[in-house]
GURO-121469 format. One record per residue: residue number from 1; chain; y negated, z negated, x of N, C-alpha, C in turn; residue in one letter. Coordinates in steps of 0.001 Angstrom, whole numbers, always signed. Atoms other than C-alpha are relative to their C-alpha. Layout:
GURO-121469
NUM,A,Y,Z,X,Y,Z,X,Y,Z,X,A;
...
end
This chain:
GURO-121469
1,A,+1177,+0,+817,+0,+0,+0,-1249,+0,+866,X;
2,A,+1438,-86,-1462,-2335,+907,+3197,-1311,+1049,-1157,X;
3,A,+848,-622,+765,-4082,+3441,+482,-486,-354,-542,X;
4,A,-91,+564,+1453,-4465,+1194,-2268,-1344,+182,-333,X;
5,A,+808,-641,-27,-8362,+1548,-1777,-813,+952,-604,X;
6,A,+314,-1371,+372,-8404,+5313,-1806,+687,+319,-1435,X;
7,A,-406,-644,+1219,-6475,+5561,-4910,-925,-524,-919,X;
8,A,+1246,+322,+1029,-8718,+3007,-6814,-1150,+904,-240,X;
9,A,+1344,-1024,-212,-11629,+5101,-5674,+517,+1192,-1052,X;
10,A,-624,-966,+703,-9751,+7925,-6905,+339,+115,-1694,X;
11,A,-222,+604,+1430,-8914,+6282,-10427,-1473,-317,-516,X;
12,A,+1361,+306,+703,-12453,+5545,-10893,-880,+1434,-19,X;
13,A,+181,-1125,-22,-13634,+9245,-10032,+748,+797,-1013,X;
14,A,-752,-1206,+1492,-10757,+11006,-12560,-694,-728,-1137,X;
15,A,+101,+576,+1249,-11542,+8688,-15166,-1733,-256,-377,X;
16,A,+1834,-452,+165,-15569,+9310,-14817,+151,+1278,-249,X;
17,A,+87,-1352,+576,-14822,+12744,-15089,+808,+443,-1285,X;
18,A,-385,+55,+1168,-12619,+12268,-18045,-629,-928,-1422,X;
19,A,+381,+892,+978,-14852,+10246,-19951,-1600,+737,-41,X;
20,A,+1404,-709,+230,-18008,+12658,-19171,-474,+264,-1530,X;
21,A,+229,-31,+1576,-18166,+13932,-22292,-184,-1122,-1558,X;
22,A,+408,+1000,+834,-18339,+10988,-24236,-1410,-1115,+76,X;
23,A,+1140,+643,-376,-20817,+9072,-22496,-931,+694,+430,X;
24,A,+1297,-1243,-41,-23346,+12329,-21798,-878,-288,-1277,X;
25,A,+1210,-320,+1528,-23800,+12595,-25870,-73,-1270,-307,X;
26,A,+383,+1470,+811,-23771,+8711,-26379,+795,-110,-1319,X;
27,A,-652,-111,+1585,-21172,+9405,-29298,-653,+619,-742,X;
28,A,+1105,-868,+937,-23838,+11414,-31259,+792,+1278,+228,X;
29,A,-386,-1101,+47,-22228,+14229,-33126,-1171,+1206,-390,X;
30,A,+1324,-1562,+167,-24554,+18064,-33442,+272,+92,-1554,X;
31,A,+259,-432,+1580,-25895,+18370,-36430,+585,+855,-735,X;
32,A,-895,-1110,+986,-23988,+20185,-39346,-1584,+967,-641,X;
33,A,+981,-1275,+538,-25732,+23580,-39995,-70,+369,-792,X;
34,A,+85,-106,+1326,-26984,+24573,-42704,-391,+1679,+107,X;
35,A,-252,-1246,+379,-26252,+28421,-43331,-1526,+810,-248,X;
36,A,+1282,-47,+424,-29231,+30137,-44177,+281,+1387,-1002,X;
37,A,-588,-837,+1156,-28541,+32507,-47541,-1160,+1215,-55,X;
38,A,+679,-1021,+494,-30369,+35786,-48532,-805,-332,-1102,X;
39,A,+211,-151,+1226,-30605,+35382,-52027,+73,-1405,-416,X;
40,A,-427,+1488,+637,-30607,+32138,-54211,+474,+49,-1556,X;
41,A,-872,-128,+909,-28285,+33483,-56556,+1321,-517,+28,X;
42,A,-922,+893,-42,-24909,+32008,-57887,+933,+1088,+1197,X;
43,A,-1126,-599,-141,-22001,+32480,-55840,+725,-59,-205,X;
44,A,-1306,-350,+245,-18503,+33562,-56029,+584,-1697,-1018,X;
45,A,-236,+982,+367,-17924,+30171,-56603,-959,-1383,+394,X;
46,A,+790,+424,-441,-19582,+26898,-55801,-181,-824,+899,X;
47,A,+632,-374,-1567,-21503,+25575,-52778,+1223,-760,+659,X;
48,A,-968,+890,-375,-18622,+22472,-52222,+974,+998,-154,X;
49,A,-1248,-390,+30,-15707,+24536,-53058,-216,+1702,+1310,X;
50,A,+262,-1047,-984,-16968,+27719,-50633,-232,-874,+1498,X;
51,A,+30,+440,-1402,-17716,+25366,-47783,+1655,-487,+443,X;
52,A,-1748,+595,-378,-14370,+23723,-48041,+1018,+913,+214,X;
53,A,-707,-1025,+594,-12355,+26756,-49161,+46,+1427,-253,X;
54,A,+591,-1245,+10,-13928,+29764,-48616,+1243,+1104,+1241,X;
55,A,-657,-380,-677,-11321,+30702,-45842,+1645,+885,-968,X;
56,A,-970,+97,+511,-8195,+30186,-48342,-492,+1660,-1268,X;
57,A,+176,-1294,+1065,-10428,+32625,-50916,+221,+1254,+328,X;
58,A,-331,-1423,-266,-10727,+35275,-48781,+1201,+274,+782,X;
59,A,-1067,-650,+166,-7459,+35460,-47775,+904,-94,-1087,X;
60,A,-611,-598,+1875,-6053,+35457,-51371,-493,+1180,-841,X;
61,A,+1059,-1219,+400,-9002,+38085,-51908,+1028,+1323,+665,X;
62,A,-518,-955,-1023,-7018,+40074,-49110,+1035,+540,-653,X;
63,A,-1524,+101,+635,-3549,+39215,-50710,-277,+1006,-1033,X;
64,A,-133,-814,+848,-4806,+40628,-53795,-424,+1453,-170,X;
65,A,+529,-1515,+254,-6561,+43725,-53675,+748,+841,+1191,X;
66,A,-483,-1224,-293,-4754,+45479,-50769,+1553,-148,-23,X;
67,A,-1434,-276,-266,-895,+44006,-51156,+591,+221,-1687,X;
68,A,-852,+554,+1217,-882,+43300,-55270,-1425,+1291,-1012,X;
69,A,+1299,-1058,+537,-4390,+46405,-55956,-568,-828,-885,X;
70,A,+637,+939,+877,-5882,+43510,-57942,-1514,+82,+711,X;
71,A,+1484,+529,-629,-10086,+43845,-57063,-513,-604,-1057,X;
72,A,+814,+581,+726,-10917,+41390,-59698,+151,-1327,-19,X;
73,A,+160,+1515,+46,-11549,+37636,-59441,-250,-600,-1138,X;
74,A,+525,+569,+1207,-12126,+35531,-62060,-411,-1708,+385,X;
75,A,+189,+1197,+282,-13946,+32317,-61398,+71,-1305,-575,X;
76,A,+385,+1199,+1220,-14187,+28843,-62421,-1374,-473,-822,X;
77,A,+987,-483,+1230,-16894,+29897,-64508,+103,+984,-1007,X;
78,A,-165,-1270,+1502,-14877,+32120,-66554,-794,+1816,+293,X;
79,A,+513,-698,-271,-16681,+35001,-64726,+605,+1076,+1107,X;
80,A,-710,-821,-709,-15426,+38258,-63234,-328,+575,+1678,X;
81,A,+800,-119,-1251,-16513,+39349,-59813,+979,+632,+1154,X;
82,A,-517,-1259,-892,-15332,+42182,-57640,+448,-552,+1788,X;
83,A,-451,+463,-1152,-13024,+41160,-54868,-721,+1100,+1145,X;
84,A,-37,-249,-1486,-14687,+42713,-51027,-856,-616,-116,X;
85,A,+266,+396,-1575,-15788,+41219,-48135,-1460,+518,-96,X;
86,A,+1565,-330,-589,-18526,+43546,-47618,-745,+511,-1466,X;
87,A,+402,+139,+1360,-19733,+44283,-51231,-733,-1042,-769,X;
88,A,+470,+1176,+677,-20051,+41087,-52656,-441,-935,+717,X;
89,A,+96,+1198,-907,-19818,+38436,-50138,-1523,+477,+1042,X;
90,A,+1240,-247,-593,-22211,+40256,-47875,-1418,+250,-336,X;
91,A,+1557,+70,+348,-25216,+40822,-49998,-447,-856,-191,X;
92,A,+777,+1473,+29,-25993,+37255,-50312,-190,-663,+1575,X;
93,A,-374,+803,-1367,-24610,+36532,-46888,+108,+1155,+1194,X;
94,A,+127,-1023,-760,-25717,+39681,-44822,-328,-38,+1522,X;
95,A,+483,+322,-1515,-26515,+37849,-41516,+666,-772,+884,X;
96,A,-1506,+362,-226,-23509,+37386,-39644,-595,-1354,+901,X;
97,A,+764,+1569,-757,-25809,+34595,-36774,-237,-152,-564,X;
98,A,+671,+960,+337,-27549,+33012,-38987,+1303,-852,-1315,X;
99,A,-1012,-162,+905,-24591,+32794,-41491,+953,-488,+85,X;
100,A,-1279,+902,-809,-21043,+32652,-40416,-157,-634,+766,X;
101,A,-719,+497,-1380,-21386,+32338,-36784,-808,-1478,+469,X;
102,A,+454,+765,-149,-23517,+29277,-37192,+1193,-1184,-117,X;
103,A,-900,+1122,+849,-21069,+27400,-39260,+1842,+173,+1059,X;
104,A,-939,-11,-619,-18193,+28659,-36883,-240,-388,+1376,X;
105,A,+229,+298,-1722,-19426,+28110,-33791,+161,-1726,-198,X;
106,A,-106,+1444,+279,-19998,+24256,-35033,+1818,-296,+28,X;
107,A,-1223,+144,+27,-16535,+24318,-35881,+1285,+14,+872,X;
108,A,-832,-758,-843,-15124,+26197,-33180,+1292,+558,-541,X;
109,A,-1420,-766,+412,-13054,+28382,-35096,-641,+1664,+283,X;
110,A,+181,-1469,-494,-13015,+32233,-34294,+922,+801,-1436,X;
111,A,-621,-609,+858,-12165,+34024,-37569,+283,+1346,+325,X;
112,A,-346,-1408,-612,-10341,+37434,-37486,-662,+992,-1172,X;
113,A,+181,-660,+1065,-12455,+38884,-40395,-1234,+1350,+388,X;
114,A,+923,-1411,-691,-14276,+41481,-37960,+675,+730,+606,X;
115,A,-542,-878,-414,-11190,+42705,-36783,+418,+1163,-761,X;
116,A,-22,-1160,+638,-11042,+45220,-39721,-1205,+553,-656,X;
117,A,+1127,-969,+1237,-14514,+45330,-41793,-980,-260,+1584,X;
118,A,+603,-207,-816,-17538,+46109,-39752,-1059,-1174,-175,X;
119,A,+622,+1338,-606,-19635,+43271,-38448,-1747,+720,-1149,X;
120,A,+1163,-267,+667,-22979,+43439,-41322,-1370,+641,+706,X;
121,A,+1457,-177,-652,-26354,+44704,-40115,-537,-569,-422,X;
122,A,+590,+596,+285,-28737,+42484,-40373,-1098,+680,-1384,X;
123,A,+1585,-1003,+1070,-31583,+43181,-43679,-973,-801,+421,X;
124,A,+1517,+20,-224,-34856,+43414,-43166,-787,-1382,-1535,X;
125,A,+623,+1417,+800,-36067,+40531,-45984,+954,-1002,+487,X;
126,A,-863,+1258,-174,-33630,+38153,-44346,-1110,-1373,+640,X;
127,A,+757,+1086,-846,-36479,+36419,-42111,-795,-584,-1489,X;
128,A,+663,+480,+740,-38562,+36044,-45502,+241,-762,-1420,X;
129,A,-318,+1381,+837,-36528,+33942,-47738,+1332,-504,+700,X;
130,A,-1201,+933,-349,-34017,+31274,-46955,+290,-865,-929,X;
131,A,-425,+737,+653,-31931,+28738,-48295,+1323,-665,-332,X;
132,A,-1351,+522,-128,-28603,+26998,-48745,+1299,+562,-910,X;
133,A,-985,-117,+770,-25132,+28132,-50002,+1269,-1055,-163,X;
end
């Protein structure tokens, strides 16, 4: 045990660098983002059940219209509403940064829903209204 010393040293160096991250932010988690919407019309469904569940919709959206040709939804408002992606979902929600990749990046999830439809172009009234979905 001629080392004994250098390993302490050593045990106090890994375990500062394994604990960086906690004691940098002081435990303080980054603020939850708040989306920033186009329009302040209803959506698909509503704002709690799309934040929670919005993943599960559109792949049941997927399921149905290209494995079962179903493009029609029907809400829990009794209301009909045209299953795509880029149709529906995107004219309220046309600004993929300010939009998704806000709320994913927080998350750190990497969705695969740009590996088939094309990534939105931003619109031109997006800077002049905002608001929450």
């Amino acid at each position: 045990m001629y080392d004994a010393g250098k390993i302490i040293i050593g045990l106090l160096i890994f375990a500062g660098f394994m604990t960086f991250p906690l004691w940098y932010n002081g435990g303080k988690a980054a603020p939850i983002p708040e989306p920033k919407v186009l329009t302040k019309g209803k959506c698909v469904e509503d704002t709690a059940y799309m934040r929670a569940a919005h993943m599960q919709l559109l792949n049941e959206w997927r399921d149905q219209a290209l494995r079962d040709g179903n493009r029609e939804y029907v809400n829990h408002r009794g209301e009909k509403v045209w299953i795509s992606l880029q149709n529906t979902c995107m004219k309220c929600h046309s600004n993929k940064d300010e939009f998704c990749d806000r709320c994913h990046t927080y998350a750190e999830v990497k969705p695969y829903c740009w590996d088939c439809h094309y990534t939105p172009k931003e619109s031109k009234k997006w800077a002049s209204t905002e608001g929450n979905s």
